[in-house]
Every structure is written in C-alpha cells, then in structure tokens.
PASEBA-1860 file (N, C-alpha, C; in nm, 3 decimals):
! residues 211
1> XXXXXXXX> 13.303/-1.895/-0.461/13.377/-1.772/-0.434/13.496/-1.803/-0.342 ~ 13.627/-1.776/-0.378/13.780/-1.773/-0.310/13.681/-1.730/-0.167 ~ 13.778/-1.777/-0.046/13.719/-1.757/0.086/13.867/-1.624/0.112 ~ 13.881/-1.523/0.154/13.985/-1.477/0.167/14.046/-1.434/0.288 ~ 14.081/-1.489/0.374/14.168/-1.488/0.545/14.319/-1.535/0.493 ~ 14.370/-1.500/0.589/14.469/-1.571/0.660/14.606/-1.436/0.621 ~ 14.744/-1.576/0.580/14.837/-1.484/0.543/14.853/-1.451/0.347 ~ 14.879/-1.338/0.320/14.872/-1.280/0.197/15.007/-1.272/0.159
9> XXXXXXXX> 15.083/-1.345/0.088/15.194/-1.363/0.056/15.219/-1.255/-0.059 ~ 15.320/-1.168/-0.044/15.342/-1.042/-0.160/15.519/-1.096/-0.197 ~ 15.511/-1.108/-0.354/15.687/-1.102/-0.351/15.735/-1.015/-0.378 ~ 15.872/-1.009/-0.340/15.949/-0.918/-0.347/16.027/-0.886/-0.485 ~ 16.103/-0.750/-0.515/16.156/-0.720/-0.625/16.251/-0.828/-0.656 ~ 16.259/-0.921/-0.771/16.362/-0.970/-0.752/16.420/-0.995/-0.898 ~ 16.523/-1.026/-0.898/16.596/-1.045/-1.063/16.587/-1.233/-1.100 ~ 16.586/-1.303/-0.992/16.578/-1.426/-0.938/16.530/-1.495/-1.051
17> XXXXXXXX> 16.579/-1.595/-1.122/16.473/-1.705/-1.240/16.359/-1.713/-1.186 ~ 16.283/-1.756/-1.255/16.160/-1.772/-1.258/16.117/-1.916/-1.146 ~ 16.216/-2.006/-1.197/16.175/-2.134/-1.066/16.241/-2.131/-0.962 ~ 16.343/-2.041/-0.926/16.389/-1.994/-0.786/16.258/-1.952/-0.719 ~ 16.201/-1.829/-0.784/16.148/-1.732/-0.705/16.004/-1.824/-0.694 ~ 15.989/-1.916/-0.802/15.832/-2.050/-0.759/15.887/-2.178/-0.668 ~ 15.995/-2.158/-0.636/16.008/-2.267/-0.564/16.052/-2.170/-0.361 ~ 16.092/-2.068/-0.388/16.046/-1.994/-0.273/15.874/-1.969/-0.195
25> XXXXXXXX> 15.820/-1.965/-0.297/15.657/-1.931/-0.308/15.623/-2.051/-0.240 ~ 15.639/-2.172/-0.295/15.592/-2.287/-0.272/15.635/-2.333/-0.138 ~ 15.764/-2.326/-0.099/15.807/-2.325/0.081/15.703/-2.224/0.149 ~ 15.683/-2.101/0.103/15.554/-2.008/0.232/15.445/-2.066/0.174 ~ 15.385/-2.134/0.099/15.231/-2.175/0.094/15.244/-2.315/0.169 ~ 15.399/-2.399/0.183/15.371/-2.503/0.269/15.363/-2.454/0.366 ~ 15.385/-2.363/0.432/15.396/-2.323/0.553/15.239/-2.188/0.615 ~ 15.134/-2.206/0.522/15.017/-2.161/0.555/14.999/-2.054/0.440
33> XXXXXXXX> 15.080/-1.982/0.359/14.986/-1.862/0.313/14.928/-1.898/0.214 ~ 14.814/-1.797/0.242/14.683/-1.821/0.208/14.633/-1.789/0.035 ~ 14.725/-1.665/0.017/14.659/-1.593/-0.126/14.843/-1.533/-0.153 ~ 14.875/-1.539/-0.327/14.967/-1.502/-0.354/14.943/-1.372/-0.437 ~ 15.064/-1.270/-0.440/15.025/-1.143/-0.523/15.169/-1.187/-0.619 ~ 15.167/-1.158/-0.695/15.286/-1.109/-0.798/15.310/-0.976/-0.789 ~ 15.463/-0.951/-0.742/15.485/-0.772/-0.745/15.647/-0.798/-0.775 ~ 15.644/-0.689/-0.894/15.775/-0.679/-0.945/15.801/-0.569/-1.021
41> XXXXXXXX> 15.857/-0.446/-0.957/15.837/-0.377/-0.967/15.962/-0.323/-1.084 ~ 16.041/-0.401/-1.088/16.206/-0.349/-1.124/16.208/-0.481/-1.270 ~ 16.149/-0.538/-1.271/16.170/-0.654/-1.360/16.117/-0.603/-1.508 ~ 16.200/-0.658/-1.641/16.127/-0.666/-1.742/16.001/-0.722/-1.785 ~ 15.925/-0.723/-1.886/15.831/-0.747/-1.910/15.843/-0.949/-1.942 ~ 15.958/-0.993/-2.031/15.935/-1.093/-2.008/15.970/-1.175/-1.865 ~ 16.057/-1.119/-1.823/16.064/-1.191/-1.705/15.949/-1.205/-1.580 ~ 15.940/-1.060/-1.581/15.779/-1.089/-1.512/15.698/-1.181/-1.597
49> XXXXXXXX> 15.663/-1.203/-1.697/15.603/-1.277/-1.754/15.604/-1.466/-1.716 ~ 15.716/-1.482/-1.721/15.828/-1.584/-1.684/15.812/-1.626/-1.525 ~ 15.831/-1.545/-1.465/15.797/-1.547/-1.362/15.645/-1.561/-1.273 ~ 15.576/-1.472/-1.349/15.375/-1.447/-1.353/15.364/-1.639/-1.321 ~ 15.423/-1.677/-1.493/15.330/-1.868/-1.529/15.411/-1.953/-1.429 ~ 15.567/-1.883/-1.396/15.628/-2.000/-1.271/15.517/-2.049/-1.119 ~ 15.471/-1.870/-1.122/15.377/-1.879/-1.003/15.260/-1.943/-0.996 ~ 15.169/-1.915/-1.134/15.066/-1.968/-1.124/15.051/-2.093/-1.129
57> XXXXXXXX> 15.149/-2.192/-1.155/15.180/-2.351/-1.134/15.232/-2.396/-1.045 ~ 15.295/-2.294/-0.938/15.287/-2.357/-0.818/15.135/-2.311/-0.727 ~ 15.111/-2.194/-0.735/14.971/-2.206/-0.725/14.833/-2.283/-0.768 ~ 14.856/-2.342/-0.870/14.735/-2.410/-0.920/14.749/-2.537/-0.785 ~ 14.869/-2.589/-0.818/14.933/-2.749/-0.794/14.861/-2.736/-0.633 ~ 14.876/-2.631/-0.519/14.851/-2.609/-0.391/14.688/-2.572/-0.384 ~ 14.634/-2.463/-0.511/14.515/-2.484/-0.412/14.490/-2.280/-0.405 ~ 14.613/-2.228/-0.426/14.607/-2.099/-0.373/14.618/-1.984/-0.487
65> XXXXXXXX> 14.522/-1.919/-0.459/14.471/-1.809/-0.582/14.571/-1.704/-0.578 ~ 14.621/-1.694/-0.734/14.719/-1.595/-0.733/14.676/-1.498/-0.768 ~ 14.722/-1.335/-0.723/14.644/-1.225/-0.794/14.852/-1.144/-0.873 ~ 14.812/-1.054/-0.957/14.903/-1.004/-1.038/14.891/-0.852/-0.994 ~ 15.013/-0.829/-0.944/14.988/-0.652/-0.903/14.978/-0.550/-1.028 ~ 14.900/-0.480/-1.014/14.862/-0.335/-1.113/14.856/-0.374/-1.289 ~ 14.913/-0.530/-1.304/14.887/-0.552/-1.449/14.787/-0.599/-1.478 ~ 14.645/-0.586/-1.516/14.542/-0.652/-1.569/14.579/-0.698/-1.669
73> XXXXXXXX> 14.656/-0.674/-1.810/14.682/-0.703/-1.932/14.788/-0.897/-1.871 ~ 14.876/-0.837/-1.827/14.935/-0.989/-1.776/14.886/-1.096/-1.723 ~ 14.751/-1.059/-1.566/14.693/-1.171/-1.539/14.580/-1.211/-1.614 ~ 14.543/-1.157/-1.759/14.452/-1.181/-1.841/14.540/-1.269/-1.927 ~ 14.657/-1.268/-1.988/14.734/-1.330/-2.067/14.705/-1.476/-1.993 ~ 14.790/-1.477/-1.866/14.812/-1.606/-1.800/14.712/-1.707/-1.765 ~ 14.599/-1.619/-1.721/14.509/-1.659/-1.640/14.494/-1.651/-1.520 ~ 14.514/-1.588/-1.466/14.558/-1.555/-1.289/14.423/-1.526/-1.243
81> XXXXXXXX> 14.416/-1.559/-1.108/14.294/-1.546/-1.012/14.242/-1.411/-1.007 ~ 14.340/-1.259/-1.068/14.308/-1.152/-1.033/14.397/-1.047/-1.029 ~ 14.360/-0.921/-0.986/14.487/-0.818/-0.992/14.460/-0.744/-0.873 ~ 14.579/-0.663/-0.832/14.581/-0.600/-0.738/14.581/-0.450/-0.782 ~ 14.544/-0.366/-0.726/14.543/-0.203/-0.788/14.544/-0.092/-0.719 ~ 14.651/-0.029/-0.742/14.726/0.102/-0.645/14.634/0.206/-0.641 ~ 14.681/0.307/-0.650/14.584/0.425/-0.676/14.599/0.421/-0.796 ~ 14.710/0.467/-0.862/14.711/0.497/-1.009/14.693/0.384/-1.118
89> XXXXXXXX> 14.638/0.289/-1.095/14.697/0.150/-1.198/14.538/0.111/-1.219 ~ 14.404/0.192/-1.230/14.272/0.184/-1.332/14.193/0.150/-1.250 ~ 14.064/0.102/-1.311/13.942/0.111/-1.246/13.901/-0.041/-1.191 ~ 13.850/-0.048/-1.087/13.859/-0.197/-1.059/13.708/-0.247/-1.167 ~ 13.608/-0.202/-1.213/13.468/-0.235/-1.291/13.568/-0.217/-1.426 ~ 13.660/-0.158/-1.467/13.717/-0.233/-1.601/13.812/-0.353/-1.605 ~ 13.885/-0.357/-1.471/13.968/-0.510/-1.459/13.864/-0.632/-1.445 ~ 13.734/-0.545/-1.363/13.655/-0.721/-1.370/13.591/-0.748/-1.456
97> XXXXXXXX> 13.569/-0.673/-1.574/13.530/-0.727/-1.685/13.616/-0.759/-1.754 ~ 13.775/-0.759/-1.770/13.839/-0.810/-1.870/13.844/-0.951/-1.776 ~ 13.845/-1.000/-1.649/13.912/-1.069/-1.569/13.797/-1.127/-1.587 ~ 13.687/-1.120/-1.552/13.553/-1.228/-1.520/13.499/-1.199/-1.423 ~ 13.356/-1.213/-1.414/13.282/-1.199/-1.294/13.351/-1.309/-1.167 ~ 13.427/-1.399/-1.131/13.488/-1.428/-1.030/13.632/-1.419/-0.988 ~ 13.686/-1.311/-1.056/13.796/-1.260/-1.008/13.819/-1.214/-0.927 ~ 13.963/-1.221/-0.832/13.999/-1.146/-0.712/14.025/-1.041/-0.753
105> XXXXXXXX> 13.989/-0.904/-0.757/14.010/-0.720/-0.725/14.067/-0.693/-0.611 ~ 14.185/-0.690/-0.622/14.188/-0.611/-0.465/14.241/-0.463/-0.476 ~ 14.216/-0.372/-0.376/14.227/-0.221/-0.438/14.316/-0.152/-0.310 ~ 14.412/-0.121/-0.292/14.473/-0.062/-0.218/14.434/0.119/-0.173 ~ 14.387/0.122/-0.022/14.341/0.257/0.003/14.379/0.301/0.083 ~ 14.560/0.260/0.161/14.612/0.308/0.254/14.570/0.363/0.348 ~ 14.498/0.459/0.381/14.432/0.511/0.543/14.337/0.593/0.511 ~ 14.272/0.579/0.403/14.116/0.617/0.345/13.993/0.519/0.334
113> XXXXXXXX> 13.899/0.572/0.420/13.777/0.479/0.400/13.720/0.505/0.328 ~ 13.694/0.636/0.238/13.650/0.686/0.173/13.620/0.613/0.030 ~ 13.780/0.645/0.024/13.846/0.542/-0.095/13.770/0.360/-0.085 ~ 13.789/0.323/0.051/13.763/0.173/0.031/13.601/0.112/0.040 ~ 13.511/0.253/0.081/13.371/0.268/0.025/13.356/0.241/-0.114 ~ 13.412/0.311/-0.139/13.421/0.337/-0.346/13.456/0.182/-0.374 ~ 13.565/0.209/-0.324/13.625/0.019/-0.421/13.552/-0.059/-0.362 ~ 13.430/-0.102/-0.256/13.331/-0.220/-0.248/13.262/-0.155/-0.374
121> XXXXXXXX> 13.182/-0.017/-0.370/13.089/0.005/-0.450/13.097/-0.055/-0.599 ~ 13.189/-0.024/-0.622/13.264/-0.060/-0.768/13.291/-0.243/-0.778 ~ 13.319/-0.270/-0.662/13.259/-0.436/-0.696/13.444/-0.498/-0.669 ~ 13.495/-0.422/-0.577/13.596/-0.486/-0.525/13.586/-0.594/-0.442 ~ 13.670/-0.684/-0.447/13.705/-0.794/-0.304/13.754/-0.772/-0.218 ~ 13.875/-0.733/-0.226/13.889/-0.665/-0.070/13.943/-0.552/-0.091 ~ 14.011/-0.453/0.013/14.098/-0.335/0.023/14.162/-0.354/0.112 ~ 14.291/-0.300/0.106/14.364/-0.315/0.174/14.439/-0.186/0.236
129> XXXXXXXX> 14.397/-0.196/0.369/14.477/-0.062/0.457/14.619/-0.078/0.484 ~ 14.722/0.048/0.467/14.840/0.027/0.546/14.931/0.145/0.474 ~ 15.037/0.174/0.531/15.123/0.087/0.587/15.137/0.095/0.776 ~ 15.050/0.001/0.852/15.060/0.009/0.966/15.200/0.051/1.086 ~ 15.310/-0.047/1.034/15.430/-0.012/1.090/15.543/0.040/1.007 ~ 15.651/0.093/1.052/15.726/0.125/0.929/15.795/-0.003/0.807 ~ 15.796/0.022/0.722/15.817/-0.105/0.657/15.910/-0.052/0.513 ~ 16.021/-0.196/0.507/16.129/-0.177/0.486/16.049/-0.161/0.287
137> XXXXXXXX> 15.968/-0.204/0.240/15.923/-0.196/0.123/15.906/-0.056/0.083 ~ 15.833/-0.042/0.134/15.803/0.076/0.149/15.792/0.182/0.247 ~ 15.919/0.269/0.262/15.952/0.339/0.390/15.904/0.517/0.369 ~ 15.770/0.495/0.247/15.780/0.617/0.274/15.595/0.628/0.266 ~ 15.571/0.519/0.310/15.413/0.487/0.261/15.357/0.546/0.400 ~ 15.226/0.642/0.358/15.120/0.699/0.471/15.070/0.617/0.569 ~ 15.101/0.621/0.705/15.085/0.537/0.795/14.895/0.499/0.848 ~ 14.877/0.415/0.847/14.698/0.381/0.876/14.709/0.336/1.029
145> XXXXXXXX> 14.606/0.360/1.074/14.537/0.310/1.263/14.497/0.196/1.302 ~ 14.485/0.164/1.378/14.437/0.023/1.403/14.308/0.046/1.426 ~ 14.246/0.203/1.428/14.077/0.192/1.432/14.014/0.214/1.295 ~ 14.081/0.196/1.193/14.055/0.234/1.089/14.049/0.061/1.035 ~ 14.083/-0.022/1.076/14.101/-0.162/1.042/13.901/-0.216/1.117 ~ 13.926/-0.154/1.267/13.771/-0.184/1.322/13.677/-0.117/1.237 ~ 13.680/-0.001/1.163/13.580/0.108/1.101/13.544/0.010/0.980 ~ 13.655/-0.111/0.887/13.606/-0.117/0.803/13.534/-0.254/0.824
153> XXXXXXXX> 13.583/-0.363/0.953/13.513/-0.437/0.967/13.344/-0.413/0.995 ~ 13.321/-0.328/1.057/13.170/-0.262/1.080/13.102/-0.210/0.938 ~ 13.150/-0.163/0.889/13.120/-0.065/0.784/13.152/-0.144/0.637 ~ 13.190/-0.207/0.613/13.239/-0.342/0.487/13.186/-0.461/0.478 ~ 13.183/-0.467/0.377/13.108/-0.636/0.343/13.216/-0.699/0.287 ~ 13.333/-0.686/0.205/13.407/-0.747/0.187/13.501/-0.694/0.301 ~ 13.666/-0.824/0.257/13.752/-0.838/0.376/13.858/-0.722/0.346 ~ 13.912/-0.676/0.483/14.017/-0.601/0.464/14.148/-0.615/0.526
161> XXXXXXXX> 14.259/-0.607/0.413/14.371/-0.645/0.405/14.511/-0.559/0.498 ~ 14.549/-0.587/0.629/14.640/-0.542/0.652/14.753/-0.507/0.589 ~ 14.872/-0.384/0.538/15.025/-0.425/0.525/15.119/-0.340/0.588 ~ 15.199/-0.372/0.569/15.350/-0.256/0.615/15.348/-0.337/0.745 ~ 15.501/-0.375/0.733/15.603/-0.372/0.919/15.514/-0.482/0.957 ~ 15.449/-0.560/0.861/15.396/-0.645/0.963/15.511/-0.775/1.016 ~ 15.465/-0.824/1.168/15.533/-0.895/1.213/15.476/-0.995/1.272 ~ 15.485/-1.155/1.286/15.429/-1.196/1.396/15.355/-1.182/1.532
169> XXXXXXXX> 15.432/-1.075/1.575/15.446/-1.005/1.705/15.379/-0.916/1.701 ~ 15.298/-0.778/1.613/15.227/-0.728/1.577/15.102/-0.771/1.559 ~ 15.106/-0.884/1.449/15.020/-0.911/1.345/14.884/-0.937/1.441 ~ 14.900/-0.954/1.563/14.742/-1.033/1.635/14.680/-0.920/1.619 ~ 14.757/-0.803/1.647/14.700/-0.629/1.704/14.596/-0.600/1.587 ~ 14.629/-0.665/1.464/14.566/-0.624/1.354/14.439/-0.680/1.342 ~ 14.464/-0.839/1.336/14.374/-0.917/1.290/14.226/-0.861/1.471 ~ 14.296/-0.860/1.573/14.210/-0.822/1.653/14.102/-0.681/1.637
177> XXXXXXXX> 14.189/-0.568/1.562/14.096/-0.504/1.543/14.008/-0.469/1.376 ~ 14.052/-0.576/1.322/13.981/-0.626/1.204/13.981/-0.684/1.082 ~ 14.124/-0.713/1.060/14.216/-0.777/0.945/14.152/-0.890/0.931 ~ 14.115/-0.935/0.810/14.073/-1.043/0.782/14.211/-1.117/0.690 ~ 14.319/-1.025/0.657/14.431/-1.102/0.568/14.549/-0.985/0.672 ~ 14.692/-1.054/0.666/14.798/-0.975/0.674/14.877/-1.056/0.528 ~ 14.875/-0.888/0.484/14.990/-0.920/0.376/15.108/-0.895/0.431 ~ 15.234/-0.961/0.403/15.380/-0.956/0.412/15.498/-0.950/0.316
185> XXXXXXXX> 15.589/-0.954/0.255/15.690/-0.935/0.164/15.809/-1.003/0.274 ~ 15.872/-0.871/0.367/16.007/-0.961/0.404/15.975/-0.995/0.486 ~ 15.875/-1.013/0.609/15.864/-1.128/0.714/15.847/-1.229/0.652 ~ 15.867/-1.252/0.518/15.857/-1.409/0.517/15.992/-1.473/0.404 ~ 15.970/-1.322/0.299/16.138/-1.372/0.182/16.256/-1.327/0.262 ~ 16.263/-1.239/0.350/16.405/-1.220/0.408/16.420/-1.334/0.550 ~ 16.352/-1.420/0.537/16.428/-1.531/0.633/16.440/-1.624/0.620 ~ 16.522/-1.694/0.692/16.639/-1.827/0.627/16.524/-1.949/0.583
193> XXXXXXXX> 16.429/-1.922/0.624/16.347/-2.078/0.668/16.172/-1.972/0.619 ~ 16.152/-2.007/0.494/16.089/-1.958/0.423/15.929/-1.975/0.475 ~ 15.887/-2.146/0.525/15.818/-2.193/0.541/15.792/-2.196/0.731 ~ 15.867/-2.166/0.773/15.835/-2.148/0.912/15.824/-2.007/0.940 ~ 15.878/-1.929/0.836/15.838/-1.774/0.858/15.692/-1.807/0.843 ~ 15.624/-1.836/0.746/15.479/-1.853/0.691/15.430/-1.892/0.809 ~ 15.481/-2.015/0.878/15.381/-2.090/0.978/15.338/-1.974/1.072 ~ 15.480/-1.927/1.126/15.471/-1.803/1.245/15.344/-1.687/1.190
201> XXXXXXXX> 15.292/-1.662/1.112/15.206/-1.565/1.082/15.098/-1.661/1.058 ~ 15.094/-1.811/0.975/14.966/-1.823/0.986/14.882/-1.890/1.126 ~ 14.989/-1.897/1.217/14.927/-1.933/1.348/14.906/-1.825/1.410 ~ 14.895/-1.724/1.375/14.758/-1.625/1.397/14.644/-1.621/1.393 ~ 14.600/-1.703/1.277/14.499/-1.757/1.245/14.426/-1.873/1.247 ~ 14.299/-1.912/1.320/14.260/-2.036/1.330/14.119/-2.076/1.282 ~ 14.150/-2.156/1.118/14.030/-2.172/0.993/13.994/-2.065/0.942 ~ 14.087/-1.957/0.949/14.050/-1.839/0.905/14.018/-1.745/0.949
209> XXX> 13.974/-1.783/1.091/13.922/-1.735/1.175/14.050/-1.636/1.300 ~ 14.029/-1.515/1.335/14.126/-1.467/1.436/14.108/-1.544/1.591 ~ 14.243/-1.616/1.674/14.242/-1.636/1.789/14.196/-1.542/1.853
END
C-alpha cells in the first residue's frame, strides 16, 4: 500500500507541451514531493491526455504515484495510481472498481467531516480539507479550521490532505494540527527554482513524519 505524507504536488492550468510541463514535475519531485495529481482544468482532451502519459513517466522513472483529477475514464486509459474527486465528479466505490482494489481515491470535502466520514466509509484514501488560506487557485473556495484538520486526525483512519494558500511559513500550522499531506499548485509552479520551492515544503517533514 502507497505510504501517503509529505508534499502533494497539484499542477497547474496550463497550455504548456506535454514535456515542458513533465520536465517541471520532475524538478519538484527532485526536490521532495511526495504524490503527483494531474489537474487541468482548461485543456483539451488530447492534450490532457498527452500530458496525463508525459507525467506518468516521469513518475514511474522516480518512484512517485500519480493520481488524475475528477477523470476516472483517463487514469484508467493510462494507468495512473488513481483519481482525485470533487464533489460533483462520482462515487469513489465506482472509481475503485474501475481503478483496482489498490488505487489512490482521494475525495475532496473542504470543511465537512461529515462528508469525509462518508468518503473513508466508501473506501477512500484520503480526503482532503481546505481551502485553509486564501489561495490564488482558487479564490473563491469555502475556508476550513485548523481544528477540523485535529478532528480528522482523531476521528480517521486514513490520511488527511491539507490545501489552499499553503505556504512554507504556514504549512507547519497544518501538519501540527493534523495534515498528513500539504497539497500545493503555485508555492511550487510559480517560482523560479522549481525544486527548491519543493525542498522548502518538504522540510516540513521528517520520513513522513511532522517535526
């Protein structure tokens, strides 16, 4: 079973070829992150596509499990480690049967525990709370607590995923009160030095483990 800590690498919208945007990927996984998502929200179908197999070969080559946001049909094509799933984008007990009994599920439940009860029940891997700070991705996403991060470490058997505004400088606040992953987008693609953005967040983390 994938072990799942550290930093959660999310990409950003981009029009970018396919080995630009895998050879960006591959600078933040030298530089510590842990698990990759595919998110493309603005892109065609082949290019995401194009883009999906760029990733999963720099992922294989490193070691690091890629998941595919809200498309089950795509990371079933490719082969991908898994999918990620919004509210609206299906049931996580029908993605893990097209995907396989060891697929990554991850289920997004913004500042509902309610919700992230359900998605263990249903046989999720992790959930992910947020958007903690304001965040430039998404500037209009329902803001979550930092006791709502402790509620699910107590109350959860699988790990739960910080996002939004996260920052270096933040990021301990999280993992201290229960983050087992911080996902990111532009703390790590909007700066010059791709791979030392990565380092700065994954030295938050030590073996997986929170300092």
């Amino acid at each position: 079973m994938t072990h799942l800590d550290g930093l959660y690498l999310i990409t950003p919208d981009t029009a970018a070829p396919h080995d630009a945007l895998a050879e960006q990927v591959a600078r933040a996984i030298s530089g510590g992150a842990r698990l990759v998502q595919y998110r493309n929200k603005g892109a065609g179908r082949q290019l995401r596509r194009d883009q999906a197999i760029a990733l999963l070969g720099v992922c294989r080559a490193a070691g690091v499990p890629l998941v595919i946001n809200d498309d089950v049909v795509l990371a079933a094509e490719i082969g991908a480690d898994g999918v990620h799933l919004g509210r609206d984008d299906g049931d996580p007990v029908a993605a893990r049967r097209r995907l396989g009994a060891d697929a990554i599920i991850g289920v997004s439940c913004y500042d509902d525990m309610d919700l992230a009860q359900a998605a263990e029940r249903t046989g999720a891997s992790y959930v992910a709370f947020g958007s903690f700070f304001p965040s430039a991705t998404k500037p209009h996403a329902v803001r979550a607590s930092l006791g709502l991060l402790s509620t699910a470490r107590d109350s959860l058997r699988i790990p739960a995923v910080a996002i939004g505004g996260i920052t270096p400088q933040n990021g301990g606040l999280l993992i201290a009160a229960g983050a087992r992953m911080l996902a990111v987008v532009t703390g790590v693609f909007a700066q010059p030095d791709l791979a030392a953005a990565a380092r700065a967040y994954a030295s938050l983390f030590v073996d997986g483990d929170p300092r």
